[in-house]
C-alpha positions as CSV (number, residue, x, y, z in Angstrom):
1,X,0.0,0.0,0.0
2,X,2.8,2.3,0.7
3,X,4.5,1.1,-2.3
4,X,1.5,2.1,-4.5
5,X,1.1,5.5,-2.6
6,X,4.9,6.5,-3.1
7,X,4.0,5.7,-7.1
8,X,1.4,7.5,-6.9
9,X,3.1,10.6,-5.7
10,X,6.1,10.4,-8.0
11,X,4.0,10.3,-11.2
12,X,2.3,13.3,-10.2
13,X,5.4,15.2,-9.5
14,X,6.7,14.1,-13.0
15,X,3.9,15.2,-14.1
16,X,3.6,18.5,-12.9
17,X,7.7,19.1,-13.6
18,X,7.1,18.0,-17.2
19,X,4.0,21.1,-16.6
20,X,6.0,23.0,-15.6
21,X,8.3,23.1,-18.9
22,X,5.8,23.5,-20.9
23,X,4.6,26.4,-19.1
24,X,7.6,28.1,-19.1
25,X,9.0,27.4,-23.0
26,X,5.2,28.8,-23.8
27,X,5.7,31.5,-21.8
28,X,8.7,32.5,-23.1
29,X,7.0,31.9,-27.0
30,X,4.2,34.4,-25.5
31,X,6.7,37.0,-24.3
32,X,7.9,36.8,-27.8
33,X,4.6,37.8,-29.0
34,X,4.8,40.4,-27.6
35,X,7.6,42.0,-29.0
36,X,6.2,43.1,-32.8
37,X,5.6,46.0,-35.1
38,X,2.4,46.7,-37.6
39,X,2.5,48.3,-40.5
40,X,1.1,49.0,-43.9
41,X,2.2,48.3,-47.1
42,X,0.9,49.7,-50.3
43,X,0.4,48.6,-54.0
44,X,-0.9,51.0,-56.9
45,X,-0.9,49.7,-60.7
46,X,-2.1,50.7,-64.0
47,X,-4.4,48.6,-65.9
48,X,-6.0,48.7,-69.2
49,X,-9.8,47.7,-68.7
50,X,-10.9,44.4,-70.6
51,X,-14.1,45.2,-70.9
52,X,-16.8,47.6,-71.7
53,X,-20.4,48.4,-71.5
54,X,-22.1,51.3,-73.1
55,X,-25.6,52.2,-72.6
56,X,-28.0,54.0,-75.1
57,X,-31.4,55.1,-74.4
58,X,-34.0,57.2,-76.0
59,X,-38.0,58.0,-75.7
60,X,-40.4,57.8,-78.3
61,X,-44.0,59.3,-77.8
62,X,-47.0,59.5,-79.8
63,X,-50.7,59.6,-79.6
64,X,-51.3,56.5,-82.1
65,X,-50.3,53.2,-81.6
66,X,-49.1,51.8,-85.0
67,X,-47.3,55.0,-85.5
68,X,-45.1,54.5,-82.1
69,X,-44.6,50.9,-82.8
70,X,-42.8,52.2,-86.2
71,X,-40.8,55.0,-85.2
72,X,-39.2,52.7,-81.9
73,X,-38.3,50.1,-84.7
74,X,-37.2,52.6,-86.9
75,X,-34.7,54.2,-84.2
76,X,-33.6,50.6,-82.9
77,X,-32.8,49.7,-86.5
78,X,-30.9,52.7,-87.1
79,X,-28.9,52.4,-84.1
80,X,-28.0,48.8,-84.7
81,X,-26.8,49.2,-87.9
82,X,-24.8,52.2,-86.4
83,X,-23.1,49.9,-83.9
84,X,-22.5,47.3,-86.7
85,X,-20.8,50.0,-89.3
86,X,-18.6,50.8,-85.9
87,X,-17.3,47.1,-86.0
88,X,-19.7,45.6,-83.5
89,X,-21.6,42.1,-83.6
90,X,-24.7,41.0,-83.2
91,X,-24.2,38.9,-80.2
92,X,-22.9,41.8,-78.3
93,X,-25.5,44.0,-79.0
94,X,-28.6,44.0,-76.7
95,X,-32.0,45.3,-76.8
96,X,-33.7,45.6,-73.4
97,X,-37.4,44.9,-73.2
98,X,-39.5,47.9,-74.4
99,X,-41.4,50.2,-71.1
100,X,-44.8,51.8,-72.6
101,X,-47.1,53.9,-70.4
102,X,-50.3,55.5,-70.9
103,X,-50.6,59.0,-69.7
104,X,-54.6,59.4,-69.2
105,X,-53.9,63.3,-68.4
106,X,-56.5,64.8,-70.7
107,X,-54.2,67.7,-71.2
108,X,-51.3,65.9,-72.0
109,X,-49.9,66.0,-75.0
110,X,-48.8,62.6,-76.1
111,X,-51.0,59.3,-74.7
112,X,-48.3,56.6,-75.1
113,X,-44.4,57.2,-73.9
114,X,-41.5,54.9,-74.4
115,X,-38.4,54.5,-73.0
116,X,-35.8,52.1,-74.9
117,X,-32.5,50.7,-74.1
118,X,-29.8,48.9,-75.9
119,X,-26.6,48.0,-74.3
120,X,-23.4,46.7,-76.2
121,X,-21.4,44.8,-73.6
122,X,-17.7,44.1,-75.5
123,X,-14.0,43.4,-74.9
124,X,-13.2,46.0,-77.5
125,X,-12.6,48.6,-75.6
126,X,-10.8,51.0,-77.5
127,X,-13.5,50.7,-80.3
128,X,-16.6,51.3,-77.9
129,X,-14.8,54.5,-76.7
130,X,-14.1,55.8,-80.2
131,X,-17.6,54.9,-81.2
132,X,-19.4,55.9,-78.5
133,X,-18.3,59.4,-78.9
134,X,-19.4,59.4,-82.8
135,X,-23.3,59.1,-81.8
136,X,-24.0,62.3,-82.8
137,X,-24.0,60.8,-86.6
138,X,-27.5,59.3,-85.6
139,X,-28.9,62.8,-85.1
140,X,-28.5,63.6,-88.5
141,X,-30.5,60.0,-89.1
142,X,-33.2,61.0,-86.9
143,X,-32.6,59.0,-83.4
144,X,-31.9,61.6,-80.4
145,X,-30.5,60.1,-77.3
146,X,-31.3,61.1,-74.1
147,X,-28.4,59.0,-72.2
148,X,-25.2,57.9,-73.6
149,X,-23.0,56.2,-71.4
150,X,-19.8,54.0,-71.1
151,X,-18.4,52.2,-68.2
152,X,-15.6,50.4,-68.4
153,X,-14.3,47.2,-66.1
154,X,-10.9,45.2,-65.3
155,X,-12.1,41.3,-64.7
156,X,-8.7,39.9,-64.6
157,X,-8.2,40.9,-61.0
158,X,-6.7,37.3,-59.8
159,X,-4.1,37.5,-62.5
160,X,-2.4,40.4,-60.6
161,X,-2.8,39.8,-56.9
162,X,-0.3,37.8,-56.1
163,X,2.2,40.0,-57.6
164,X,0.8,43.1,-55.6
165,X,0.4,41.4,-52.6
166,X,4.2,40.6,-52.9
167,X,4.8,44.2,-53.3
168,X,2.7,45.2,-50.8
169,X,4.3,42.6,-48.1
170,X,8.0,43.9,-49.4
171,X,7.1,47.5,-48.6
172,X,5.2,46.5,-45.5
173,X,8.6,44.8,-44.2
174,X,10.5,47.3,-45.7
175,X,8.9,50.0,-43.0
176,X,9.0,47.7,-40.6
177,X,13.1,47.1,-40.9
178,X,13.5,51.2,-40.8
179,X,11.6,50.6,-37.7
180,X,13.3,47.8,-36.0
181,X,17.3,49.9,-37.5
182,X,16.2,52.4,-35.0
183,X,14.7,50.4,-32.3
184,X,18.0,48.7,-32.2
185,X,16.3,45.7,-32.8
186,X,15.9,43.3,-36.5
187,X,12.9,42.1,-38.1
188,X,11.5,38.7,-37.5
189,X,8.9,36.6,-39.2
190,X,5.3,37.8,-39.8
191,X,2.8,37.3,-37.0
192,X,-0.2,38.3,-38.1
193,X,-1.7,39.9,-41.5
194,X,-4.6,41.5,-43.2
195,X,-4.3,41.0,-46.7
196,X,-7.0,43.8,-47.5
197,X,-9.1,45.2,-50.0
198,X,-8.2,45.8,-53.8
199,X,-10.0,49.4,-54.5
200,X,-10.5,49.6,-58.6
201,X,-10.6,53.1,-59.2
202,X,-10.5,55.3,-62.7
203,X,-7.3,56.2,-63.5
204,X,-8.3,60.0,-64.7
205,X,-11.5,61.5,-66.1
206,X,-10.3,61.8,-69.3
207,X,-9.3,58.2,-69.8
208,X,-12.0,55.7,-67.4
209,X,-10.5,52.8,-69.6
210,X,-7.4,53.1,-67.3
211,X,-7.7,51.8,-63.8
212,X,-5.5,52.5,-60.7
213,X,-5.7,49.5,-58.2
214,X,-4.6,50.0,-54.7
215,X,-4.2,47.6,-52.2
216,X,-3.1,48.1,-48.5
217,X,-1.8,45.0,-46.5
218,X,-1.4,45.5,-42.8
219,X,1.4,43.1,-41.5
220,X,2.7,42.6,-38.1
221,X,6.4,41.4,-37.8
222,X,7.6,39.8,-35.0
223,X,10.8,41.9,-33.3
224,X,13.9,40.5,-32.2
């Protein structure tokens, strides 16, 4: 029985020495933790969007319905064949549903309005800015717009983030060395890290095909 009891008390001493390592070599680990620097890191970079979508829309009104259902054909077929002299296809041309009202008013001047849309969403991108600054050849043909606009978009985002997260992680460590040079101390491994969000923004107003991306990484570096 004593035997047993004297067993009994050695294991739990081993146990709580071997405890008591641990605690102190996580400890330490913890303390080390505790010694770190955050900072940003920033990447910019031009791109040339991929990808463009222009939007055209125009009203027809008219107090008779066969005559409005001619002139919104008329201006739709005018405008397609526009697009198409411009070096556009048919498959990225697109006509949105017509929207008709009735205005009952017994003052009013026309009974039925319209409002039309077409779209042409294209990777030529240089051709849909050229073109969509020509439209004012379809006055002289008799279709008056009363929006004409162009947006344009960079989809390839994934083909560029891993080289401007590496930037942004070199500049981040970069700051943080300057830091540790005059801390007296040198720059360890990376603790923790945001990789953040990639802001797509126009380039300048005069040329929206060009996009700036930015990206800012925070990064904390572990000091030693």
């Amino acid at each position: 029985m004593e035997k047993l009891k004297n067993n009994a008390v050695l294991i739990i001493s081993c146990a709580l020495f071997i405890f008591a390592i641990v605690f102190f070599f996580a400890a330490r680990d913890f303390s080390k933790q505790g010694t770190y620097v955050e900072v940003k890191g920033l990447s910019e970079k031009i791109v040339k969007a991929d990808t463009a979508i222009w939007s055209m829309n125009f009203e027809v009104k008219s107090n008779n319905v066969d005559t409005l259902y001619s002139d919104i054909e008329r201006n739709i077929t005018t405008i397609k064949s526009f697009l198409k002299e411009k070096g556009f296809e048919d498959s990225e041309i697109n006509i949105a549903p017509v929207n008709i009202f009735q205005d009952t008013y017994k003052d009013a001047l026309f009974r039925y309005n319209s409002n039309n849309q077409l779209s042409v969403y294209t990777k030529k991108v240089d051709l849909a800015k050229s073109a969509s600054n020509e439209t004012l050849q379809l006055v002289k043909k008799g279709v008056v717009l009363n929006q004409n606009s162009i947006v344009f978009e960079f989809s390839d985002l994934n083909s560029i983030k891993p080289e401007m997260l590496a930037e942004a992680i070199k500049n981040a460590r970069d700051t943080a060395r300057d830091f540790a040079t005059n801390s007296g101390s040198s720059v360890g491994s990376i603790a923790r890290g945001n990789q953040g969000v990639f802001d797509i923004t126009d380039k300048d107003p005069g040329s929206p095909e060009y996009k700036k991306i930015r990206v800012v990484s925070t990064l904390r570096f572990l000091l030693r």
